[in-house]
N, C-alpha and C positions, 0 to 999 in steps of 0.2 A: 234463889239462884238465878240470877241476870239471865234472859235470853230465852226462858223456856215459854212456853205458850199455851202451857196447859193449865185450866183454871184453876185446878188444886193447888196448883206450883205457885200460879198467881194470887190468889189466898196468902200462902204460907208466907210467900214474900210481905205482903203488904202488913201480914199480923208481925211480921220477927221486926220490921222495917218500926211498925209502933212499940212494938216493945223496949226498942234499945232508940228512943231519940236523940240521947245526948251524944253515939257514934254517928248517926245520921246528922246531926249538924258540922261534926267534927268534918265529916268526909266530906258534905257540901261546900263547909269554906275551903277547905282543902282543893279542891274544884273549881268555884267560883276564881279564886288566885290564881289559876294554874293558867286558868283561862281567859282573864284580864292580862297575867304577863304578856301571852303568847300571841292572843288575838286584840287587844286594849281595851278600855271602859265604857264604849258604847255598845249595848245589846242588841241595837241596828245592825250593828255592822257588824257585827261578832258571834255568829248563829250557836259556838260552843257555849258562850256566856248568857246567854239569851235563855236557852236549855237548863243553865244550872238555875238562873236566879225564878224560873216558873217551879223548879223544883221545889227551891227555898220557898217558894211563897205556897207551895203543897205544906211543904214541912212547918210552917206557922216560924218562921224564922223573922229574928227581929229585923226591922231597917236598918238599926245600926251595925248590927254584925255584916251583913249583906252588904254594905257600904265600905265599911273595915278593911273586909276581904277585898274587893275590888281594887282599895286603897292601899292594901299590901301590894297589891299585885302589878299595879302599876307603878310602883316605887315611890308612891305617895306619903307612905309609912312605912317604917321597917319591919320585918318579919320575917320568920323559919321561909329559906328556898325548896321549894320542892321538884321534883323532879320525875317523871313519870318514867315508869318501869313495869315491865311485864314480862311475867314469867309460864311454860309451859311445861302441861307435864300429864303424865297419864293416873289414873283411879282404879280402883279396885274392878275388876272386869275389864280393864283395858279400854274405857273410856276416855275421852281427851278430855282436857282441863285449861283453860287461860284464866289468867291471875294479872288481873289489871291495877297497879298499884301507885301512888303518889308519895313519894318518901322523900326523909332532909336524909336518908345516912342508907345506899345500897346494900351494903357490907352487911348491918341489922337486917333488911328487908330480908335477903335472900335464905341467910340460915333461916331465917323465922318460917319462912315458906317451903324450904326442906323441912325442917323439921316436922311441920304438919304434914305435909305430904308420907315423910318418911314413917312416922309414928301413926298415920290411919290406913298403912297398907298403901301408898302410892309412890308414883316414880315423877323426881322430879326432871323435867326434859330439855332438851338444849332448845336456843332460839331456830323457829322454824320450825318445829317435831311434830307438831298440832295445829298452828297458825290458818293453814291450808286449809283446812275441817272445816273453816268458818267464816261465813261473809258479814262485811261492814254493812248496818242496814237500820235503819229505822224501821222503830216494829210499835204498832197498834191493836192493842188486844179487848175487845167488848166483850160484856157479859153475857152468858147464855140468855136468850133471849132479844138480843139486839136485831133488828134488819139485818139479814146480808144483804138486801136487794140495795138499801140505803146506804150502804158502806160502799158498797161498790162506785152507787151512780158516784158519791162525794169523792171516795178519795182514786179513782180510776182517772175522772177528770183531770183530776191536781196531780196527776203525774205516780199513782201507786203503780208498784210493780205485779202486786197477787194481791188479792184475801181469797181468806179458806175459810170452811167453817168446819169444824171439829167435832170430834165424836161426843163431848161434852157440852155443844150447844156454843160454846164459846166464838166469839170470831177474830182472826187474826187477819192484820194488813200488814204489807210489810213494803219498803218505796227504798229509792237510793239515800243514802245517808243523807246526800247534800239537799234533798228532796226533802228532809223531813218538817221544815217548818212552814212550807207550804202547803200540804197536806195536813199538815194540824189545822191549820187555819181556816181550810175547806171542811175540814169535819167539825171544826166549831162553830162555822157558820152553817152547817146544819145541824147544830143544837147533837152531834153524837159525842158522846163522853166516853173516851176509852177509859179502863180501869187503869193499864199501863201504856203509858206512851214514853218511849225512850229510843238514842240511838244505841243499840246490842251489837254482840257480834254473837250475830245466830249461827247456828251447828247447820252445814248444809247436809244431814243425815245425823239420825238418834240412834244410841244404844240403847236396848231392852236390856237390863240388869235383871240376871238370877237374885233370886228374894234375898241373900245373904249378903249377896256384892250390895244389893242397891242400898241397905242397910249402915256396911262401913262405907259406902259414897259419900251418906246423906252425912256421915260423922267426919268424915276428910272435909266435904264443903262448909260443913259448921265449923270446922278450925281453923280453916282458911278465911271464912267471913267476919271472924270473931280479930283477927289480926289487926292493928291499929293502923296500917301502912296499905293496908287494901282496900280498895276501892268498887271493884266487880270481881265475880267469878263467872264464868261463861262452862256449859260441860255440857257434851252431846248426849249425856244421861239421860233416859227418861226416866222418871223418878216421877210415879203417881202415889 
């Protein structure tokens, strides 16, 4: 689940993220594209493309696809137009939900995302309903055991807005969106590895979910994540 900051959550991701690679490439050129149309083919200049293809190069992603993609997107090659689209909605326990999606056909996108919603006990919500809940934000997350002291000097300099360190040892940082490849850069020049580094739209306040709620949550976000046309799910749940 995009956006949470708790290490378990981070785990889970990173395990479900291995398990299904062949969606994870899917969703990367899906991105890469999106982001070569919008912003063009040099990763200099184009901080969203810049982001996707270090992805790609996490996910063991071939050069020729990563080239491909680029090459659709600048109209170099023809290919599927996508279009980005997001949807909001609330979860079991009245948690919020954003559903950040890249689709060639809205019309599909959207039943498909009712329908999960509707079918794991959630509502699905007009534009605006939840948007508020959550700030644009690049977010850095180390393992328990990391320096905070180190996290701080590196990335406070380069422009972070917080880190915290957490009840599980973990450490989170978090900076303005447009901030965030500066701060990577400052914390790879002091040799720190975050486990997750992305731009999220973090929940500015978490719901504690009753044991039952947090249960059909975790089953609403699995069908939501499992969707071909999705791209993130963001949810003010906390879900340990």
């Amino acid at each position: 689940m995009a956006g949470h900051s708790k290490w378990a959550n981070i785990k889970h991701r990173k395990a479900a993220a291995d398990a299904k690679k062949g969606k994870v490439f899917t969703r990367l050129i899906k991105e890469i594209t999106v982001a070569a149309r919008n912003g063009g083919g040099d990763p200099d200049m184009n901080p969203r493309l810049r982001l996707s293809l270090e992805k790609a190069r996490d996910a063991n992603m071939t050069k020729d696809s990563v080239q491909n993609a680029i090459k659709r997107g600048t109209g170099q090659l023809e290919g599927v137009s996508y279009e980005e689209a997001r949807y909001e909605g609330y979860g079991p326990g009245g948690a919020a939900i954003l559903v950040s999606c890249l689709t060639d056909n809205r019309t599909r996108t959207v039943a498909e995302v009712r329908h999960a919603f509707t079918k794991n006990g959630g509502n699905l919500g007009s534009d605006g309903s939840v948007a508020y809940l959550f700030k644009h934000v690049g977010q850095f997350v180390f393992a328990p055991g990391t320096s905070e002291d180190a996290v701080m000097e590196a990335g406070l300099d380069a422009g972070a807005e917080d880190v915290v360190k957490h009840d599980d040892g973990s450490i989170e940082l978090t900076c303005a969106a447009a901030d965030f490849h500066t701060v990577k850069d400052a914390l790879d020049k002091a040799k720190l590895k975050p486990e997750l580094a992305e731009i999220v739209m973090k929940p500015l306040n978490e719901s504690v979910l009753a044991s039952g709620e947090a249960g059909r949550m975790k089953s609403l976000l699995e069908a939501l994540e499992g969707l071909d046309d999705v791209q993130d799910v963001y949810t003010t749940a906390v879900l340990d």
